[in-house]
N, C-alpha and C positions, 0 to 999 in steps of 0.2 A: 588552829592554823588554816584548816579549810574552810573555816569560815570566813576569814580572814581575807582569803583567797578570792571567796565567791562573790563577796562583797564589792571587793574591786573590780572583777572579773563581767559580773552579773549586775551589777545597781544594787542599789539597798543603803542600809550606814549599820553603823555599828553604836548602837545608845550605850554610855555610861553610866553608869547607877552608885553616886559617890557614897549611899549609905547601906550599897550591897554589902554584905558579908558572907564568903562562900569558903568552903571546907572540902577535903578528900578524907574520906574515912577509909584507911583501910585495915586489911584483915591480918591478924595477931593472935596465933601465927596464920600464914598464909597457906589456907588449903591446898594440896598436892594439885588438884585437877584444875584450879581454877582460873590461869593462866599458863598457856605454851608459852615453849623457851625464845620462840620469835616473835612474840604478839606484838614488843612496840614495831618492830621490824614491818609486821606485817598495817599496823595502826598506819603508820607513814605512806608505807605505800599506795595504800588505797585511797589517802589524799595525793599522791602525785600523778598515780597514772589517770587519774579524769581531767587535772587541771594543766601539768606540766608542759604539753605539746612539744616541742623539738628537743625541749632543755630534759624529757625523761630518761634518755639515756646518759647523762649527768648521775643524777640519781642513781641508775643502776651499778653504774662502775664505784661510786660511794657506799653502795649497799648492795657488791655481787648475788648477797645469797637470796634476795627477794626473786631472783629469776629463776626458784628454786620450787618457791612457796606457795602455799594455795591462798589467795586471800580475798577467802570467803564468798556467798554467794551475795546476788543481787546490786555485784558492784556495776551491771551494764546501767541500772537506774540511775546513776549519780552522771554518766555518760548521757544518756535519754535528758534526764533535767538541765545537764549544759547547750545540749540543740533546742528545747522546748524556750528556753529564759533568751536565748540568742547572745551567750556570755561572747566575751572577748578573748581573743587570744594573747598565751601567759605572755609574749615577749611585750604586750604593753605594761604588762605589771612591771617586768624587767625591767622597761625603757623611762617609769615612773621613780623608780626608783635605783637607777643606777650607779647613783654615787654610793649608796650602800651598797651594793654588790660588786661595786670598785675596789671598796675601802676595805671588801672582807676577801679578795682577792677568789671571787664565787665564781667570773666568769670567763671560763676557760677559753674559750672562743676568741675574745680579747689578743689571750695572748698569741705573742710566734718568734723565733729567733730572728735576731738583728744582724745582718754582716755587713764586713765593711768591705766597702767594693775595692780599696785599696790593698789589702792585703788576704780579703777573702777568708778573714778569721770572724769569729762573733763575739758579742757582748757578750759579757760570762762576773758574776757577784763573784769573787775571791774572798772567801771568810781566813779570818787570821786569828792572834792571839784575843782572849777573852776581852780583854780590855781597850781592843782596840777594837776601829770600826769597821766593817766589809768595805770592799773597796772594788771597782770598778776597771774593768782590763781587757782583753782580746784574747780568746782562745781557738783551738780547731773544734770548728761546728760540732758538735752535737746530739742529734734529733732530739731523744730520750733526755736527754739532760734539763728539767727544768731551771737551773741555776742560767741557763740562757736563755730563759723567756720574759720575755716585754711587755707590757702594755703602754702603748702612749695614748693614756687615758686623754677623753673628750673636756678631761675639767682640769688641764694643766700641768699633769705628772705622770713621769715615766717611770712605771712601778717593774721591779722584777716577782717575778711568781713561784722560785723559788723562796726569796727570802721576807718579802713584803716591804723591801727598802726603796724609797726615790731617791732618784739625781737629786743630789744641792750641788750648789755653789756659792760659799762663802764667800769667797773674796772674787766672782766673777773671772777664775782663771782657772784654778781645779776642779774637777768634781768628781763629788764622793757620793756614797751611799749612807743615806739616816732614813729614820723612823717616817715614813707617808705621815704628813699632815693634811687632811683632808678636809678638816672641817673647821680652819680658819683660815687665813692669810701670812704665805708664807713665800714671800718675792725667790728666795736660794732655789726654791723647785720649781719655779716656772719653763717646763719645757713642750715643746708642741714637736710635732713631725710633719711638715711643709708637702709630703709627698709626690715631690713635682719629679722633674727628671727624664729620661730614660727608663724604659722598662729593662727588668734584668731577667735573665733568664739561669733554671739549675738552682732555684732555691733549696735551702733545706727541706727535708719534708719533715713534715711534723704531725704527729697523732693528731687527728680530729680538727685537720686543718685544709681546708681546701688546696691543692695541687695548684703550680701553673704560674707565669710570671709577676710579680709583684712588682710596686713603683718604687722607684730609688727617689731620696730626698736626703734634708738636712735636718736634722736633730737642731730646734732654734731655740735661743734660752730667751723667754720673753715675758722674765721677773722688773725687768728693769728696763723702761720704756728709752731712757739714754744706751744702754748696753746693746748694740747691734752683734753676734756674736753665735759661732754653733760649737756644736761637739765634733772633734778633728784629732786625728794621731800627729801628736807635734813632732814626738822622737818617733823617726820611721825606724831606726836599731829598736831601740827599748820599747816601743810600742805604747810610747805613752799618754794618753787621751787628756784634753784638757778642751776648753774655748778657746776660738780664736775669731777673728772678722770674717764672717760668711764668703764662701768665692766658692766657683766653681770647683768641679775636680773628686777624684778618686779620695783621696783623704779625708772629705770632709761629705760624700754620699756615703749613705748605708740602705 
């Protein structure tokens, strides 16, 4: 993996060898002394903290007990080699590759709760019976609650980060929650966030999320180049979300 990393990171390639044949031999049984009870723990870490840059403390909160551990001497050398080689920094890895760190719902940052300036409730996944699918609805904010967190990804869908599910819209009038297809063509998930507007002020706050006001806009469904149409609370009693014709207004900002 760190080579993997530096490669990108640093120049180089990485050659194939289609008639390598490579083996792990290991030890049967496995002597007492000859690995600690954190080595992979420790194995990983010592590839992220040289390469990782802003995204290290990701890592940490995924692996608290690293900030525990000793790991090992002469890791400031693998530091010294990234200023000597004049490597890049990891968010262009990130930026190279962010449909996969979309699709595995990696990057936290991404997300943040949604509200709707109508009624000042947020977007929240409602899981129900086994057989049925999560469904999409308005609750009271928050913070802590991943089941309200968004991302309206740069490639067309708006994924939630507790469940891994996107917006569709089959018939271009409800919309539900299904399985992210990311890596074909899929017109039901076409949603973007326009971010125009008014700024709002008294966001939620949210862990490891910048403070301060955010832009209000329209959720636009644009699967369907004849479909002009956003995400709006139709029933303001029942509070029930569906598409309707774009327009101004508290119902159809978030």
């Amino acid at each position: 993996l760190e080579q993997s990393m530096r490669v990108w990171l640093c120049g180089g390639e990485v050659v194939v060898e289609r008639q390598a044949r490579i083996g792990h031999i290991f030890y049967r049984p496995m002597p007492s002394n000859k690995a600690s009870s954190h080595r992979i723990q420790i194995n990983n870490a010592r590839a992220a903290v040289p390469w990782l840059d802003e995204f290290l403390p990701y890592f940490v909160r995924a692996v608290p007990e690293v900030a525990e551990l000793e790991l090992g001497p002469e890791l400031h050398r693998r530091l010294q080699l990234r200023t000597a080689l004049g490597c890049g920094r990891f968010r262009g890895f990130v930026e190279k590759f962010r449909r996969v760190f979309e699709a595995h719902n990696l990057l936290e940052e991404s997300f943040s709760h949604v509200r709707h300036l109508g009624t000042m409730l947020c977007l929240e996944v409602f899981f129900h019976a086994v057989d049925v699918p999560p469904s999409l609805g308005l609750a009271p904010c928050q913070p802590l609650n991943t089941l309200q967190r968004w991302n309206p990804s740069r490639f067309g869908r708006v994924v939630s980060q507790g469940g891994a599910h996107c917006w569709d819209t089959p018939n271009r009038e409800s919309v539900q929650l299904f399985n992210c297809e990311w890596y074909r063509e899929n017109a039901n998930q076409g949603f973007v966030f326009d971010g125009n507007g008014t700024k709002g002020q008294g966001d939620v706050p949210v862990l490891g999320q910048r403070q301060g006001p955010r832009r209000h806009g329209h959720f636009r469904f644009v699967g369907d180049p004849d479909v002009e149409k956003c995400l709006g609370v139709l029933d303001q009693e029942q509070l029930g979300l569906g598409l309707e014709t774009c327009q101004e207004g508290p119902f159809q900002f978030f």
